[in-house]
C-alpha positions as a printed Julia matrix, in Angstrom:
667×3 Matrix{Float64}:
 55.24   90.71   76.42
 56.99   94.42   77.6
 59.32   94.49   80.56
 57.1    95.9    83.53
 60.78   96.8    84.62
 60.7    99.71   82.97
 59.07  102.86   83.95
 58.35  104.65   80.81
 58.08  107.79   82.36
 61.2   107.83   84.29
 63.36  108.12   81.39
 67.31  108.57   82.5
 69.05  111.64   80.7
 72.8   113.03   80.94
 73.24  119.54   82.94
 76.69  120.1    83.86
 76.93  116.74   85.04
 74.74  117.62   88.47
 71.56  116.08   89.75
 68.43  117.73   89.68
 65.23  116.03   91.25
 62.15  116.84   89.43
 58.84  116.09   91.79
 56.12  114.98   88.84
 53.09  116.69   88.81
 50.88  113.4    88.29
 50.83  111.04   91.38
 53.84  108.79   90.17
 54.98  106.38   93.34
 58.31  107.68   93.06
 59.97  111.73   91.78
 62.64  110.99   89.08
 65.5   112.47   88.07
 66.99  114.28   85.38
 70.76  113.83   85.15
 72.11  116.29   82.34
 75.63  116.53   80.72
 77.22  119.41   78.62
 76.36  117.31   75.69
 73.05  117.54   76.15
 73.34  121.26   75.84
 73.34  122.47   72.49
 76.42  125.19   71.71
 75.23  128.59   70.95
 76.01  128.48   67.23
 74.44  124.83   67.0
 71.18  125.91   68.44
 68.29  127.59   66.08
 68.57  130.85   65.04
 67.38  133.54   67.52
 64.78  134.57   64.95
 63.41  131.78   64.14
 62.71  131.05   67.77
 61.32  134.4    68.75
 58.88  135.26   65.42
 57.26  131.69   66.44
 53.77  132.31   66.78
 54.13  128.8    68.92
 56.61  129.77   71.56
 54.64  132.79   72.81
 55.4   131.27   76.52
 53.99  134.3    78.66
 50.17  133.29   76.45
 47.87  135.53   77.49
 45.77  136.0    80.42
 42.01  135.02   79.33
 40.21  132.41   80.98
 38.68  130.07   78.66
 35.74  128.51   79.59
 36.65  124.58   80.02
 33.97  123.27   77.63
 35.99  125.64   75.08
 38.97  123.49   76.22
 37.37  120.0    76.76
 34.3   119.77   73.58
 32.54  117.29   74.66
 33.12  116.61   77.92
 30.65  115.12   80.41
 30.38  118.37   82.41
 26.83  118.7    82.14
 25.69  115.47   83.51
 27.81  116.6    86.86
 28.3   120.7    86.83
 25.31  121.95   84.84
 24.84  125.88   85.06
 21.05  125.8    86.34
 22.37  123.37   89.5
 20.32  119.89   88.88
 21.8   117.53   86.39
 19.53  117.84   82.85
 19.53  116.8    79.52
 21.38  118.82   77.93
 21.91  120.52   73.99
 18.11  121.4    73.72
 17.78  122.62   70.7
 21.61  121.55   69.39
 22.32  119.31   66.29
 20.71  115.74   65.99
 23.85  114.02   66.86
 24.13  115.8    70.0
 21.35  115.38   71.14
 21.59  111.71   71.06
 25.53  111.81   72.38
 24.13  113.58   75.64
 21.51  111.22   75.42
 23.63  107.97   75.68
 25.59  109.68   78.24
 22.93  110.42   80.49
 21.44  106.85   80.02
 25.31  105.5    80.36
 25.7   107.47   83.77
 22.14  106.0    84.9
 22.92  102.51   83.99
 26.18  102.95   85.75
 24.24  103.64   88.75
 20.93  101.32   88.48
 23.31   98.42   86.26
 19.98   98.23   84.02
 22.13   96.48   81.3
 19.37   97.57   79.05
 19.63  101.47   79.77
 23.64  100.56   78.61
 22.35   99.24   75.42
 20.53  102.15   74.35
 23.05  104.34   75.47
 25.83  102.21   72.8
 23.19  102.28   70.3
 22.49  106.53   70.83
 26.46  106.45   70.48
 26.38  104.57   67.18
 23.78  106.43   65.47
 25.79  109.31   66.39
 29.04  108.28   64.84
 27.49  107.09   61.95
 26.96  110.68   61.35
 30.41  111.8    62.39
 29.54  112.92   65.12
 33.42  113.25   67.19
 32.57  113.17   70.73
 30.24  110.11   69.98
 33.12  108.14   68.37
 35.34  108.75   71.47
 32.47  107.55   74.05
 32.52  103.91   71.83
 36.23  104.15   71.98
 36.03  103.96   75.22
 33.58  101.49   75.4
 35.03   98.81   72.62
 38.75   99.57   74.63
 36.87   98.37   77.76
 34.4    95.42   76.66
 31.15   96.96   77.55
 28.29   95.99   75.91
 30.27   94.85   72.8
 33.31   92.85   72.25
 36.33   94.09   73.59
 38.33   95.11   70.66
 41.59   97.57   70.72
 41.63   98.01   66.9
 38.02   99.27   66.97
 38.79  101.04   69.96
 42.13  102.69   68.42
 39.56  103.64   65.31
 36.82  105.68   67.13
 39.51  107.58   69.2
 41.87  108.24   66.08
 38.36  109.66   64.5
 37.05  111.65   67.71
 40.72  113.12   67.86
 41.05  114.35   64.48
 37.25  115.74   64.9
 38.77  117.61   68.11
 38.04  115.45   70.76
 40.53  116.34   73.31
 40.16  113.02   75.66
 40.73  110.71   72.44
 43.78  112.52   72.24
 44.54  111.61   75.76
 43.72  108.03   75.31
 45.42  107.86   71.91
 48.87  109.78   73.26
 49.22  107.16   76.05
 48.69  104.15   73.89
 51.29  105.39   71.86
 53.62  106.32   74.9
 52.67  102.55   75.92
 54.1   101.54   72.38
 57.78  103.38   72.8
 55.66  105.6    69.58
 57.37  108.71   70.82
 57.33  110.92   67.33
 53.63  110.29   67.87
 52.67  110.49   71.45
 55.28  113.59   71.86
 52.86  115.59   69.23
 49.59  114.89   70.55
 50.54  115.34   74.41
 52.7   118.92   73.58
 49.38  119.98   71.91
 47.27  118.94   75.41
 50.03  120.46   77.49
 49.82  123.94   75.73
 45.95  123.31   76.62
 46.36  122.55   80.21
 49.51  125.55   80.67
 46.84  128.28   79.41
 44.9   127.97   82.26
 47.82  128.22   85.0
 48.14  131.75   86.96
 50.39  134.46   86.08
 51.92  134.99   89.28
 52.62  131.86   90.82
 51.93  128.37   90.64
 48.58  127.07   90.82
 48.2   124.35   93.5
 48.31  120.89   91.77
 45.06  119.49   92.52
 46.06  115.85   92.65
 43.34  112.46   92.11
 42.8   111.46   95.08
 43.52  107.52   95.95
 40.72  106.14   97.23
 42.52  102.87   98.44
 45.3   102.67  100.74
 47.28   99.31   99.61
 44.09   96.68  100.18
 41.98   98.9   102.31
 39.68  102.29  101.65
 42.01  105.67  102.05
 39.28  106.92  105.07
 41.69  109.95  106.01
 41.97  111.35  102.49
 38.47  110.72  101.61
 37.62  112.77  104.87
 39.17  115.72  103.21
 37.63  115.69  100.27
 33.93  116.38  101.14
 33.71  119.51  100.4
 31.06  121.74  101.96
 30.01  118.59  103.58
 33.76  118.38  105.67
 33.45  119.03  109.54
 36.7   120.99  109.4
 35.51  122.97  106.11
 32.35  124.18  108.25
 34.26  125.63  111.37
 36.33  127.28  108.8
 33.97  128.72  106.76
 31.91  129.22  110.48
 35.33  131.4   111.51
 35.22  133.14  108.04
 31.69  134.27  108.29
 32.56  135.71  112.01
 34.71  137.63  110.64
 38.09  136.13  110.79
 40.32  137.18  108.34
 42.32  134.36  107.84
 39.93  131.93  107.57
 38.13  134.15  104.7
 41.31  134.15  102.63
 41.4   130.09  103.11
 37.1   129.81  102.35
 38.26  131.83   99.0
 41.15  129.87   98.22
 39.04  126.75   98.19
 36.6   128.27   96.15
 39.05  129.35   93.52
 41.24  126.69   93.01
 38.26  123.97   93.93
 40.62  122.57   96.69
 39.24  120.01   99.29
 36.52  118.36   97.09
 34.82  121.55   96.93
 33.41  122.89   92.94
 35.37  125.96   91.97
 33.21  129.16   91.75
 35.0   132.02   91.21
 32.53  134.23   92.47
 32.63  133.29   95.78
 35.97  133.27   95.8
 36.03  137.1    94.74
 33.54  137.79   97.5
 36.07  136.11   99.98
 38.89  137.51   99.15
 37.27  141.27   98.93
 36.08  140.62  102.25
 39.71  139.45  104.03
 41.08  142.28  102.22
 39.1   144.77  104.17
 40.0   143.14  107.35
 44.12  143.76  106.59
 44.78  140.25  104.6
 47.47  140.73  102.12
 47.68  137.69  100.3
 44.04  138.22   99.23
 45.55  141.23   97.29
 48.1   138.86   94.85
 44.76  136.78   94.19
 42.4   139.92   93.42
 45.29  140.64   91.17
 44.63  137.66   89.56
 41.05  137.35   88.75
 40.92  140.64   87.58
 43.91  139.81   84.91
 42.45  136.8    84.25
 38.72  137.77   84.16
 37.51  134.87   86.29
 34.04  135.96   87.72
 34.79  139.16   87.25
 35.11  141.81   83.72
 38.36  141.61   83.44
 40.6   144.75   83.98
 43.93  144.66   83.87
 44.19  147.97   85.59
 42.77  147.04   88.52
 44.91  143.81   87.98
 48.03  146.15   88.09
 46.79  148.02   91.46
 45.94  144.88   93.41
 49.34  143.45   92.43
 51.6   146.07   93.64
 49.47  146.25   96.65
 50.62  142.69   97.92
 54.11  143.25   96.16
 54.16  145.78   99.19
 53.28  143.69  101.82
 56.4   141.64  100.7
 54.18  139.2    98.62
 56.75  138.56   96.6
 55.46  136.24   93.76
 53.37  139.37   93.16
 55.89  140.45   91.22
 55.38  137.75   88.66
 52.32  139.25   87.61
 53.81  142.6    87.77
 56.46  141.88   85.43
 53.79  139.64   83.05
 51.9   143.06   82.66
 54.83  145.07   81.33
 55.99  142.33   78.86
 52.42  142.6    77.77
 51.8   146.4    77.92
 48.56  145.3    79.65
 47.39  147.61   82.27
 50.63  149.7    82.08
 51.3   152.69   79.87
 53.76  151.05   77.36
 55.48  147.39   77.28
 58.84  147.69   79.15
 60.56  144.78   79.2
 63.64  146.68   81.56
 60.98  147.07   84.12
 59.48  142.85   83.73
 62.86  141.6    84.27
 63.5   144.07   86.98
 60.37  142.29   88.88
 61.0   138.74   87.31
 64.42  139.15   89.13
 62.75  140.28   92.44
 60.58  137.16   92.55
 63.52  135.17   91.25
 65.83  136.62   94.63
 62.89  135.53   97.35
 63.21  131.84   95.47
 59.62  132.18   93.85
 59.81  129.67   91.3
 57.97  131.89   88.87
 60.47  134.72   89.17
 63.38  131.74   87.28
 60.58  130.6    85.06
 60.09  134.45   83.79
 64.13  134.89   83.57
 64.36  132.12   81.92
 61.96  132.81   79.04
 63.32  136.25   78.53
 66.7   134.57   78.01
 65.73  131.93   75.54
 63.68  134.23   73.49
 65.99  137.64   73.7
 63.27  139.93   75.44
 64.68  142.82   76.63
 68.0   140.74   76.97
 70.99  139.09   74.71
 69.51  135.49   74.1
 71.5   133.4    76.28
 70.42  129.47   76.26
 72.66  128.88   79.1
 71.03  131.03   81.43
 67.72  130.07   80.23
 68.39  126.11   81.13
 69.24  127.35   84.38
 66.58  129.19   85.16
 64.49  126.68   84.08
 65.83  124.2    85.76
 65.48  125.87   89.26
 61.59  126.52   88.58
 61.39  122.69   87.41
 63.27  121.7    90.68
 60.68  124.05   92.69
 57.69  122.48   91.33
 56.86  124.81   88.71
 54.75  123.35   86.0
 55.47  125.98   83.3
 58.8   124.84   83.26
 58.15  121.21   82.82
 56.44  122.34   79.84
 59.28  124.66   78.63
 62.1   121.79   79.45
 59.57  119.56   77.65
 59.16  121.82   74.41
 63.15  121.74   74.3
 63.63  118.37   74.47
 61.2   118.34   71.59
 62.06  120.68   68.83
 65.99  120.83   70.1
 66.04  124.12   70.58
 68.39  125.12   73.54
 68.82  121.13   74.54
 68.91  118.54   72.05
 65.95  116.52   70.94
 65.03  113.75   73.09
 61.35  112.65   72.07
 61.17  110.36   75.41
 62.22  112.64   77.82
 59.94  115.47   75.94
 56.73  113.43   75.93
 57.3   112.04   79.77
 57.35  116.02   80.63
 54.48  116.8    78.29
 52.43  114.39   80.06
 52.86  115.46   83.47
 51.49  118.58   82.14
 48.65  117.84   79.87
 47.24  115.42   83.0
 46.46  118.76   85.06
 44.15  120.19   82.08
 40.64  120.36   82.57
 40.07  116.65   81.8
 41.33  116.05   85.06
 37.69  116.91   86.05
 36.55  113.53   85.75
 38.6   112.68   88.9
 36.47  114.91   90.7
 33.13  113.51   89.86
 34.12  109.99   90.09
 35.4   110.99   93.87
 32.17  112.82   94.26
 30.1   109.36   92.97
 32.27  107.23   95.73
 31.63  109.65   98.96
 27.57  109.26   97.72
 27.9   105.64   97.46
 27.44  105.14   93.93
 29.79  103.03   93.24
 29.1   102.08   89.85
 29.39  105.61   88.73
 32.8   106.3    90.48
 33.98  103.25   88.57
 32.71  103.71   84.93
 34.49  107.64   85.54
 38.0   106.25   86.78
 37.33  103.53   84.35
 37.04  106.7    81.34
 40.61  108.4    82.96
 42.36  105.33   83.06
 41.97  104.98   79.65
 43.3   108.72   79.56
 46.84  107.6    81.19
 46.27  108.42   84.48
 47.6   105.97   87.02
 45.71  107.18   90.33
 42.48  106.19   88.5
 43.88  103.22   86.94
 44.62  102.1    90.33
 41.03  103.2    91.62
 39.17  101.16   89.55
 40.85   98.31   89.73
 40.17   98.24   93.36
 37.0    99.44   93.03
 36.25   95.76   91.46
 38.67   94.09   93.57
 36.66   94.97   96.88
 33.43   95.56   95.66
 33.22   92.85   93.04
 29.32   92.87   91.62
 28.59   95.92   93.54
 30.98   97.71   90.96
 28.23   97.59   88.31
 30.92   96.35   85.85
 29.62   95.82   82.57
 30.97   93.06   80.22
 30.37   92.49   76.58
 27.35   90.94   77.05
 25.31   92.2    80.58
 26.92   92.23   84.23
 30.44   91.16   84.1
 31.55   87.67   84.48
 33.95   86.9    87.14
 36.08   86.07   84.8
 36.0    89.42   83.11
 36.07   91.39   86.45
 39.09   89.43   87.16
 40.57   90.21   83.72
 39.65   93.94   83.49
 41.18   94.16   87.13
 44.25   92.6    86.49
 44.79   94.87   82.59
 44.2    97.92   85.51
 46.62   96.92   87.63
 49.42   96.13   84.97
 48.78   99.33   83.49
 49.47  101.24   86.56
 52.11   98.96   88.06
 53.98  100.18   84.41
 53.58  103.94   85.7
 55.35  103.25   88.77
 52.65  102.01   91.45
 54.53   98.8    93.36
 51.22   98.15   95.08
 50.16   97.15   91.75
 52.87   95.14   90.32
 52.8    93.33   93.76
 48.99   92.42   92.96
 50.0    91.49   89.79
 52.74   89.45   91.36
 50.15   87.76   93.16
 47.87   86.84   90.3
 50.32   84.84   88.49
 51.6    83.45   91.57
 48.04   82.24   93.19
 46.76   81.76   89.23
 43.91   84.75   90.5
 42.36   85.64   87.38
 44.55   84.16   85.31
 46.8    80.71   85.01
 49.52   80.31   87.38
 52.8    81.56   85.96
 55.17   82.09   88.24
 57.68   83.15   85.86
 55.48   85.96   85.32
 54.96   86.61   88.96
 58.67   86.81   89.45
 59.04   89.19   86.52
 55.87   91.14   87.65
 57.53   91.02   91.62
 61.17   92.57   90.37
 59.21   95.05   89.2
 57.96   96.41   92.51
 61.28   95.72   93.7
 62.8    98.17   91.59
 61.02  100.25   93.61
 61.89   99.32   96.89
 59.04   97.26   97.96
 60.21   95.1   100.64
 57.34   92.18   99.99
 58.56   92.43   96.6
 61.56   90.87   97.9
 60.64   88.83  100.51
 58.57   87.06   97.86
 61.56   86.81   95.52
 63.58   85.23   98.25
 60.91   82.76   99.16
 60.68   81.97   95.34
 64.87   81.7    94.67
 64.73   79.84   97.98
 62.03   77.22   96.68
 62.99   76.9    92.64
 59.55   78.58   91.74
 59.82   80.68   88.54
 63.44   81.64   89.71
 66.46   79.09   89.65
 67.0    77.31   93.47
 69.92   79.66   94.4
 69.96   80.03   98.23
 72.67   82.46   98.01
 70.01   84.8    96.29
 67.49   83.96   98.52
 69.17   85.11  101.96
 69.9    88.24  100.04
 66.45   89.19   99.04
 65.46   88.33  102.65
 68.22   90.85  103.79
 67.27   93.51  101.48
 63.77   93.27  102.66
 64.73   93.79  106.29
 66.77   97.04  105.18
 64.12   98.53  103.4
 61.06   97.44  106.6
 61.99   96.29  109.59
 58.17   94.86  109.44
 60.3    92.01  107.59
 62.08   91.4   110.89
 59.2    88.49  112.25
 59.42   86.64  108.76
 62.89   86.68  107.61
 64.36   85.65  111.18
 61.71   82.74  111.32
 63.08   81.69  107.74
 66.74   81.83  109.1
 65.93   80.09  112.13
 64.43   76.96  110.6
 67.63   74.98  109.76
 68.55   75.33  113.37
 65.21   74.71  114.97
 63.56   71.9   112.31
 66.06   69.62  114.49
 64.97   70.44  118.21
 61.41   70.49  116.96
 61.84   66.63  115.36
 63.67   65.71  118.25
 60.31   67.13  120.61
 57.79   65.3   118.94
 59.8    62.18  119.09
 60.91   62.61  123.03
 57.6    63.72  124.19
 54.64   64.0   121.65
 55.5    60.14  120.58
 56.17   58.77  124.12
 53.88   56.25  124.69
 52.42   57.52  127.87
 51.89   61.45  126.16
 50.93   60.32  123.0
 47.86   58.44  124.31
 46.78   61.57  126.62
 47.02   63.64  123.59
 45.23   60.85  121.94
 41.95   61.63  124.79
 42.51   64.81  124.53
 41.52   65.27  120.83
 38.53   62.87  121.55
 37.41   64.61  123.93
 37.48   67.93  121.83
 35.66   65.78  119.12
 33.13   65.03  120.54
 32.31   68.81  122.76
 32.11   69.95  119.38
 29.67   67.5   117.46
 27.49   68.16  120.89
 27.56   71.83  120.76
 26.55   71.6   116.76
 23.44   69.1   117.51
 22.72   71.64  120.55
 22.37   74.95  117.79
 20.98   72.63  115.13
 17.65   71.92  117.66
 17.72   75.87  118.44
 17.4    76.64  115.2
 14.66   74.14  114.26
 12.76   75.28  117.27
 12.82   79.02  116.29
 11.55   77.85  112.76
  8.44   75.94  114.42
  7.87   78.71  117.17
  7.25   81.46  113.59
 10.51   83.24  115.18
 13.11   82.38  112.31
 16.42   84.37  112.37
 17.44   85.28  109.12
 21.24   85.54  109.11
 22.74   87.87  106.55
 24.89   86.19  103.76
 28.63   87.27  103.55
 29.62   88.95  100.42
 32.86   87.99   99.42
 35.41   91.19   99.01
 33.07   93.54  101.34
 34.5    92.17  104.64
């Protein structure tokens, strides 16, 4: 079995022997850190040849401003069951190929079953699938990838599961490539994972702005520890959000503020609401006329980027330097972008882009280093200096910029500027690729939750989790922890067993305990411990608890010392013991209550044997006490024949009270 110890995507690195904290883009429990030396850094005349860097059609970093659609950059995704173009859900590819019409098919009956858990509407839907990757039909072979990786319907089976995706991603499905790079990654199969997860990165970095960085639109946790996250699931209603309506109520009376926000949703699909660009444009064009300059940098934008709009990149230009002047200084991003380009400009000048790179770069916009930092690595309009382009990139990295995890990433992995380091490369790589348009599925599984269809919400976190993502890992597993049958799980063979919800619950929770979450390797902790699930092992639940003590959880180590102090799993060392209670009182003083009672038991066992033998056993008390539990006996057995008449009377009078069962896990 693999260490849960170790966080594969925190990997440890020796620049210029200084700390730099990197803040991942995916919801990791804790940032990590990238600790560089000078060996790390390659010396000029070790690294590659400044031609063969800059005539690579690969390492075009500035890319180029179209918006692709996202089924361009996600074939096959499940978009149309959720974000159709006519509005209602419908079955879509009328008129397409055979085998697409039966993939969309078996989605649509997979999404229903999901929802109804009409184990026969699953069925059909695995048999539409198979017909469909009989034919070789790519996206159909991922959907019973996911299905055989799961159990559903069919036998759980990895190889078969490993098969369909390695077919569906050399047939250009995007999400087997998601689901293959992370069981690689899982594997320490870094020459692998690192290839597939630089080509989804370069995916999910095309559709970032020019000027500045896009927000990161996170998955949002549905569960807080054991109990339903109600103040994030607030926010993310959408148009259905109290707060959302007085805003958009403020916007449409004409405050200009509050139209630049309203747009801002809209365009980056922010608070649960769907991105639509044109009602973003109409937002923004409205706050503009009322004196709003950062509506200006945004116009700028859309019009570069063509989103809602025909794009012109004159009009880009002109909307750009009209927020540069209104000291909108990430403006200048986009600015500089154009003349690198020649795009809406008279010529390409690359004096002029680093001139405005460098602006951006002195009012610490992250984008302004990123910019510098390209031109550096890849000699435009400057001597190629690697140094300067490692610290440049490091600043933007440090600032949150997700271009420059990708370009720190795409050093580590072809050793150009930095040598190679395939583990550091693919744990960057992934942080990026995870914000492509995949990411969508977060969305509608959130949107499936807030209806109450919980079924739905879990079969979609169920699909991500298989993608590598540890908020939905996480989500799901909860999802059958609380809910239990009401989950809709699907086993190999109908509803899920108990045994298999326990089972698929506790693979969830390993999985994202290994990606950092200490929630989860505490649950896991537990399993083995209380044998939930699984056989008791508490060997395992030690291992699994050190775990979520490496990340400072102090019940982590109050269990630890409770184990050490009791020879369970852990040698009887009572040395260790009183240290794990200590270090669980530094890290929460909620550990105060336990740990002291602990400590307080070799001095208090005594007075408390010396009680009961003073006063309990004296002859006189003990026989009071004796009465007294008599009498409690029997007040009880007369209030119980007293309800047990009630209740037989209200069945003869035709007034029965039915009382509801309790469910276990929904109290």
């Amino acid at each position: 079995m693999r260490d849960p110890g170790r966080n594969l995507l925190a990997p440890i690195l020796l620049l210029l022997l200084l700390v730099i904290s990197l803040h991942p883009l995916s919801l990791a429990a804790r940032p990590f850190f990238l600790i560089l030396s000078q060996d790390d850094l390659k010396e000029a005349s070790a690294a590659a040849p400044p031609d063969e860097v800059v005539d690579s059609a690969d390492w075009d970093e500035f890319g180029d401003a179209e918006s692709r659609p996202e089924e361009e950059l996600d074939p096959g995704s499940w978009r149309p069951m959720f974000e159709p173009d006519g509005g209602e859900p419908l079955p879509p590819a009328a008129g397409g190929s055979a085998p697409e019409e039966l993939y969309y098919s078996g989605v649509s009956k997979m999404m229903a079953a999901a929802s109804s858990g009409e184990g026969r509407l699953m069925e059909e839907a695995v048999s539409e699938f198979e017909d469909g990757a009989a034919a070789g039909y790519a996206h159909a072979q991922s959907a019973l990838g996911f299905l055989y990786g799961m159990g559903q319907m069919r036998d759980r089976s990895k190889g078969k599961a490993f098969l369909y995706h390695h077919f569906a991603a050399e047939g250009g499905n995007m999400q087997s490539k998601m689901a293959l790079a992370y069981t690689y990654l899982r594997q320490d199969m870094y020459d692998k994972a690192v290839k597939l997860y630089a080509e989804l990165a370069e995916v999910a970095v095309n559709s970032f702005l020019i000027t500045k960085e896009s927000p990161v639109i996170e998955p949002v946790r549905i569960h807080n520890g054991a109990e339903e996250n109600k103040e994030a699931l607030r926010k993310s209603r959408g148009e259905d959000d109290e707060d959302f309506q007085i805003l958009e109520y403020q916007a449409q009376k004409g405050n200009a503020i509050a139209m630049y926000k309203v747009g801002l949703f809209y365009y980056f699909g922010l608070r649960g609401l769907r991105r639509d660009h044109k009602k973003a444009l109409s937002w923004f064009l409205k706050a503009e006329e009322k004196g709003e300059p950062r509506s200006m940098e945004l116009l700028g934008e859309i019009y570069a980027r063509g989103a809602g709009v025909e794009r012109n990149y004159t009009k880009a230009f002109e909307w750009l330097k009209l927020a540069s002047q209104q000291q909108l200084y990430s403006a200048y991003n986009g600015m500089g972008y154009l003349y690198v380009k020649g795009y809406g400009v008279e010529k390409k000048n690359y004096t002029k882009a680093k001139e405005y790179f460098e602006r951006a770069a002195e009012n610490d916009e992250a984008g302004g280093h990123y910019n510098l930092g390209v031109m550096y690595l890849k000699a435009i309009g400057v001597k190629r200096d690697v140094m300067a382009a490692c610290k440049y990139f490091i600043l933007a990295a440090n600032a949150g910029q997700p271009k420059a995890f990708y370009q720190l990433a795409k050093m580590f992995h072809t050793g150009v500027g930095l040598k190679k380091n395939l583990p550091m490369a693919t744990a960057l790589y992934k942080l990026v690729a995870e914000r492509g348009p995949w990411g969508s599925l977060s969305r509608w599984a959130l949107e499936s939750y807030l209806k109450g269809n919980v079924g739905k919400a879990f079969l979609l976190y169920s699909r991500m989790a298989e993608l590598g993502y540890e908020v939905a890992q996480s989500n799901a597993a909860w999802i059958l922890d609380k809910y239990g049958e009401l989950s809709m799980c699907m086993g190999e063979a109908g509803f899920c067993t108990d045994a298999e919800r326990h089972q698929r619950s506790h693979y969830l929770w390993w999985q994202a305990s290994e990606q950092g979450n200490e929630h989860a390797a505490l649950l896991i902790g537990d399993a083995y411990y209380y044998g939930r699930g699984t056989e008791r092992d508490y060997e395992r639940a030690a291992e699994a608890y050190m775990h979520a003590k490496s990340q400072s959880n102090a019940q982590a180590m109050f269990n630890l010392g409770y184990m050490h102090e009791h020879g369970q799993g852990l040698p009887f060392d009572l040395h260790l013991a009183k240290r794990y209670y200590d270090q669980a009182l530094e890290n929460d003083p909620a550990a105060k209550l336990p740990v002291n009672f602990i400590d307080s038991l070799p001095e208090a066992y005594p007075k408390v044997e010396e009680w009961v033998d003073n006063v309990i056993l004296e002859e006189g008390n003990a026989t009071i006490l004796t009465l007294f539990v008599c009498l409690l006996t029997v007040l009880y057995l007369r209030e119980r024949q007293r309800r047990h008449a009630a209740a037989v009377g209200g069945v003869v009078g035709g007034q029965q009270q039915l009382i509801e069962p309790v469910v276990p896990g929904l109290n």
